[in-house]
N, CA, C and O atoms as a CHARMM CRD file, in Angstrom:
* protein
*
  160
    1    1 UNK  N    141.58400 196.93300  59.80100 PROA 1      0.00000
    2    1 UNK  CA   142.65800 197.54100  59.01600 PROA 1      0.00000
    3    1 UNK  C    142.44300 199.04800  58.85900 PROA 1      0.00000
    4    1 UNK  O    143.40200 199.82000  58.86400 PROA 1      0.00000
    5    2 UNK  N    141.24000 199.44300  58.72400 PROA 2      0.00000
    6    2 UNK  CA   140.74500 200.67600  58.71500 PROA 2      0.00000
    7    2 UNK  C    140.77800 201.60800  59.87800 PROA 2      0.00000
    8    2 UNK  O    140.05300 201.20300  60.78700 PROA 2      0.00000
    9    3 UNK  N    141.46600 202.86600  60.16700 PROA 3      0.00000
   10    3 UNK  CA   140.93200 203.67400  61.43400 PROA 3      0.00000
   11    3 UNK  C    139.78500 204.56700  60.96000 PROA 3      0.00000
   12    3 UNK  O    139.82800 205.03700  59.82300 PROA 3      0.00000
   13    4 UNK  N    138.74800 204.82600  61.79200 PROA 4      0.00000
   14    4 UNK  CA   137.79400 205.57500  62.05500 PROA 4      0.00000
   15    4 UNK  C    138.59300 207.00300  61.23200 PROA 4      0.00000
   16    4 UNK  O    138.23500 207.08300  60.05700 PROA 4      0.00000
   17    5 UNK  N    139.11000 207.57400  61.45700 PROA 5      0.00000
   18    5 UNK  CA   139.23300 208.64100  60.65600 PROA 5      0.00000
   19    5 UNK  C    139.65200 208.68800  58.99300 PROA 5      0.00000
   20    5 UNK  O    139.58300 209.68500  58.27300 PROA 5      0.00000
   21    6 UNK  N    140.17100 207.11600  58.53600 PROA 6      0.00000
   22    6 UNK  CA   140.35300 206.80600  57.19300 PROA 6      0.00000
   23    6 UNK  C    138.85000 207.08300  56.50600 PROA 6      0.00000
   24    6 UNK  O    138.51100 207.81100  55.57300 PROA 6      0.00000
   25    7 UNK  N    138.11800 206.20100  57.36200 PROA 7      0.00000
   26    7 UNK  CA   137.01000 206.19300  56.96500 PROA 7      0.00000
   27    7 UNK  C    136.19600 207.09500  56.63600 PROA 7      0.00000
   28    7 UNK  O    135.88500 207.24000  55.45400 PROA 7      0.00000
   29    8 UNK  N    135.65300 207.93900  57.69900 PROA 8      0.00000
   30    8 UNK  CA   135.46100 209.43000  57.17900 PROA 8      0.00000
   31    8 UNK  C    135.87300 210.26300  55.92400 PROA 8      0.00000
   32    8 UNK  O    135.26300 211.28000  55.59300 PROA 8      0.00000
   33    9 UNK  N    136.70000 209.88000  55.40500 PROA 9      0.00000
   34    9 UNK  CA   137.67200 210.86900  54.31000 PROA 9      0.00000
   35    9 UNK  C    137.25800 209.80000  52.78300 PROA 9      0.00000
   36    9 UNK  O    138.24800 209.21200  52.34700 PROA 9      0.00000
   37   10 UNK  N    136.29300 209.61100  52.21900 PROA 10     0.00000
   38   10 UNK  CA   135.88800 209.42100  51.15900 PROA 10     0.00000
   39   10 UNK  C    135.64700 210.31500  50.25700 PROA 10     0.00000
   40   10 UNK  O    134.62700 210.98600  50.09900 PROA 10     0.00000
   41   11 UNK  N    136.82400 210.30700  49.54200 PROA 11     0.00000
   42   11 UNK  CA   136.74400 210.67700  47.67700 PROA 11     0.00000
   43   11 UNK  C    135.28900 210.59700  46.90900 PROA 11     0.00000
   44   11 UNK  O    135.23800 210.12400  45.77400 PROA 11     0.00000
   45   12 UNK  N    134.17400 211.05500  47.54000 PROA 12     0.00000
   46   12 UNK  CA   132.35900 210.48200  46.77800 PROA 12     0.00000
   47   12 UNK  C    132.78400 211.08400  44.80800 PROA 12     0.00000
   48   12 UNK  O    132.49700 210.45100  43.79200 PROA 12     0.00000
   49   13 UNK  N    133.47500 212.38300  44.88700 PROA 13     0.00000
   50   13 UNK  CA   133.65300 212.81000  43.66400 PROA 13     0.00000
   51   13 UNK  C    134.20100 211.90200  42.94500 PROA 13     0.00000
   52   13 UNK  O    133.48000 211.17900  42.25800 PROA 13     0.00000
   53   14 UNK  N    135.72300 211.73100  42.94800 PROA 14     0.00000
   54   14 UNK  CA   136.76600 210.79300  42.53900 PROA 14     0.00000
   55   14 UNK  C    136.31900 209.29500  42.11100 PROA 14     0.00000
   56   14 UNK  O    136.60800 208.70800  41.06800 PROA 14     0.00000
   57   15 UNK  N    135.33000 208.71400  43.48500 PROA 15     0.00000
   58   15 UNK  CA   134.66100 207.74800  43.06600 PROA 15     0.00000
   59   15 UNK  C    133.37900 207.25200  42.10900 PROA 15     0.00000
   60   15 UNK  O    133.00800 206.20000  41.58900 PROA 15     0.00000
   61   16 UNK  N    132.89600 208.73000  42.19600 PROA 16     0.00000
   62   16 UNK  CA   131.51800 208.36300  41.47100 PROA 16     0.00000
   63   16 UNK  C    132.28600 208.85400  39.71600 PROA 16     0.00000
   64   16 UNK  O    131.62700 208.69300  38.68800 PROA 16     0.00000
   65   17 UNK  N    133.40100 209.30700  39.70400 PROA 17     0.00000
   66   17 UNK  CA   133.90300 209.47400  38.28100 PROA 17     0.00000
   67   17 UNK  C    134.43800 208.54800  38.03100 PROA 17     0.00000
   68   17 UNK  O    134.58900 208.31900  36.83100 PROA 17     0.00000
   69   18 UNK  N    134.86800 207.77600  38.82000 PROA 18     0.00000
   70   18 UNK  CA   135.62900 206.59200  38.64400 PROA 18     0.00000
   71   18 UNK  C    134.63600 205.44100  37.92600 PROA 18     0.00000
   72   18 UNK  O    134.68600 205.03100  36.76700 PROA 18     0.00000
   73   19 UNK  N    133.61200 205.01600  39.12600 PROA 19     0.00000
   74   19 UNK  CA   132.50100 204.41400  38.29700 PROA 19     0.00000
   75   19 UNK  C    131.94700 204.79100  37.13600 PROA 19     0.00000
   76   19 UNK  O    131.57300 203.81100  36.49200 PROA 19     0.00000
   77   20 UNK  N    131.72000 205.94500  36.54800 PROA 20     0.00000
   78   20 UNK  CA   131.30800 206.48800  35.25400 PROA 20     0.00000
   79   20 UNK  C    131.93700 206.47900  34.38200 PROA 20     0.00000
   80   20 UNK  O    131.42700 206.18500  33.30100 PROA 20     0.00000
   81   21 UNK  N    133.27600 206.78700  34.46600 PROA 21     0.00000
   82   21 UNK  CA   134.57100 205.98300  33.74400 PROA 21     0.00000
   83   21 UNK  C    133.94000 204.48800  33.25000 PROA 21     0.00000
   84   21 UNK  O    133.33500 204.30500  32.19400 PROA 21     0.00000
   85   22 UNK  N    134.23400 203.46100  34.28600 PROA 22     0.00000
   86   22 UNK  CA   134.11100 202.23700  33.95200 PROA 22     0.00000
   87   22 UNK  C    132.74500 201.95600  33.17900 PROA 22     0.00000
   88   22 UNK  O    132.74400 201.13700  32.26000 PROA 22     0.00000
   89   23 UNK  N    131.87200 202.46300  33.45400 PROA 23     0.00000
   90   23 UNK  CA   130.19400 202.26000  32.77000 PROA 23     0.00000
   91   23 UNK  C    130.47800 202.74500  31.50900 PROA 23     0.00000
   92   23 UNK  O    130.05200 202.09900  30.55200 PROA 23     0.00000
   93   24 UNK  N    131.34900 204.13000  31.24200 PROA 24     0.00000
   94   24 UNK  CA   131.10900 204.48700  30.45700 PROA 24     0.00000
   95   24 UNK  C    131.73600 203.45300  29.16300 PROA 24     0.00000
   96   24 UNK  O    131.07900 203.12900  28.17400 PROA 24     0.00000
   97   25 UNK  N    132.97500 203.09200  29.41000 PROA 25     0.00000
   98   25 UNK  CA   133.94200 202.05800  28.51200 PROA 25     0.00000
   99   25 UNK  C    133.21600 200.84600  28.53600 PROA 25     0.00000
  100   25 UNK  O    133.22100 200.09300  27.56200 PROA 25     0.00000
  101   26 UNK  N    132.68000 200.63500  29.42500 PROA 26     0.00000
  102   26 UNK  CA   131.87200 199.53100  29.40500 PROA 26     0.00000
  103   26 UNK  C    130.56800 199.32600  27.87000 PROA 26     0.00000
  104   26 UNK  O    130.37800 198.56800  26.92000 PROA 26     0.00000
  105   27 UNK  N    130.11600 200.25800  28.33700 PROA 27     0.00000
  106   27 UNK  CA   128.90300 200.79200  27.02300 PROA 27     0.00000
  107   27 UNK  C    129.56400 201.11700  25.86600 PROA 27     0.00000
  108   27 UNK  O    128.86300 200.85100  24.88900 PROA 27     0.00000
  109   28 UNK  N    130.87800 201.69300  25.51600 PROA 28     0.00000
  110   28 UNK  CA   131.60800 202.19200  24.52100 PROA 28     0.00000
  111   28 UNK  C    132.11400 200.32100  23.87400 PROA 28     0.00000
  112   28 UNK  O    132.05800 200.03500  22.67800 PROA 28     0.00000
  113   29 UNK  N    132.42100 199.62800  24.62300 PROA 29     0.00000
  114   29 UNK  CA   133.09900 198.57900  23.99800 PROA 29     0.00000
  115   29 UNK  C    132.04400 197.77300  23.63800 PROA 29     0.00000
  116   29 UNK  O    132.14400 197.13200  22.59200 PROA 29     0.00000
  117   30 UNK  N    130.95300 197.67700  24.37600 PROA 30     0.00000
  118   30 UNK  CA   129.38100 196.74100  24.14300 PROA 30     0.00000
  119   30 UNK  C    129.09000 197.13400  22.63700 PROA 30     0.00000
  120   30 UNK  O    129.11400 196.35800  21.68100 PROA 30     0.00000
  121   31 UNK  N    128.78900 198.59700  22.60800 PROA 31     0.00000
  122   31 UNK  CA   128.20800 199.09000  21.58200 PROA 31     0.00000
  123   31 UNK  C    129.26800 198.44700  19.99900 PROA 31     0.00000
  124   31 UNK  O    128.95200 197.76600  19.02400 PROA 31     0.00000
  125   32 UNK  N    130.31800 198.97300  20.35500 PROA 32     0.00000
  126   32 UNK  CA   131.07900 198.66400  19.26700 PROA 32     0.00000
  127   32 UNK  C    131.17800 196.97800  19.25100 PROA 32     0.00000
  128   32 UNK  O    131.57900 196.85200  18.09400 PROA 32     0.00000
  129   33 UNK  N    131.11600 196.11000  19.57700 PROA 33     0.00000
  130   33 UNK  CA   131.17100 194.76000  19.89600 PROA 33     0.00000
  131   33 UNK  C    129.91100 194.22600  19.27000 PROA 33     0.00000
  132   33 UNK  O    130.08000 193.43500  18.34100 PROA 33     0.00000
  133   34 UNK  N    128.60900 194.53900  19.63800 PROA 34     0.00000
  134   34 UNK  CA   127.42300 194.06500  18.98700 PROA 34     0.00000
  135   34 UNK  C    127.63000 194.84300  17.35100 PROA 34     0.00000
  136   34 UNK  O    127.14500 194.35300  16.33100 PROA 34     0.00000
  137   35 UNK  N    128.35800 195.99100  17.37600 PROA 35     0.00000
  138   35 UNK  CA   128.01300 196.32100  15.68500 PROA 35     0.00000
  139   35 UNK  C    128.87100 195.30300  14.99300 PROA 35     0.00000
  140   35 UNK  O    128.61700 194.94100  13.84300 PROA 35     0.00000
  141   36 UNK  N    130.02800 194.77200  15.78200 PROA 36     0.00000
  142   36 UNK  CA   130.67500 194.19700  14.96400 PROA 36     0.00000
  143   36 UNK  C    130.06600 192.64200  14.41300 PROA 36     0.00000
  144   36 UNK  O    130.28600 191.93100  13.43200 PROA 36     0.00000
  145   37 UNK  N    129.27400 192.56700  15.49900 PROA 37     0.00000
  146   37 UNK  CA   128.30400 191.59500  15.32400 PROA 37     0.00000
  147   37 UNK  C    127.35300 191.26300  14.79000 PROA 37     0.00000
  148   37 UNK  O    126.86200 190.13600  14.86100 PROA 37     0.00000
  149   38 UNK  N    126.75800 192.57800  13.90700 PROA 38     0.00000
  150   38 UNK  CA   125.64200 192.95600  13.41500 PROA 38     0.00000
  151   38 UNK  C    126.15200 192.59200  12.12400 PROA 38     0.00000
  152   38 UNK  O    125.48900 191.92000  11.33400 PROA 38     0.00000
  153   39 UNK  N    127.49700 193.08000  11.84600 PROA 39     0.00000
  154   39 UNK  CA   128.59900 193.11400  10.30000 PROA 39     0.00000
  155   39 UNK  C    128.73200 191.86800   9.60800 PROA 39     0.00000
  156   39 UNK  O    128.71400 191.68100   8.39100 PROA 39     0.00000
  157   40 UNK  N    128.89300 190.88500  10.70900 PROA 40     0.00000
  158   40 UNK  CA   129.04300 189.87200  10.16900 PROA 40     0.00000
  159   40 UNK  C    128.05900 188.87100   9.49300 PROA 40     0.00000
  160   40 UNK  O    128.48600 187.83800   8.97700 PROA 40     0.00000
């Protein structure tokens, strides 16, 4: 599905913010989730 020149053309920026995004909400909702857990 891919041509050889798609391939070449990777976003590394776009993506590695992308992942840090997700880690980051990831850790933001954990954190708040165990305090709420702590509350009870």
């Amino acid at each position: 599905m891919e041509s050889p020149q798609e391939k070449k053309f990777i976003p590394k920026g776009a993506f590695a913010f992308f992942i840090a995004l997700v880690l980051l909400s990831l850790a933001f909702w954990y954190g708040i989730y165990f305090l709420m857990i702590e509350r009870t």
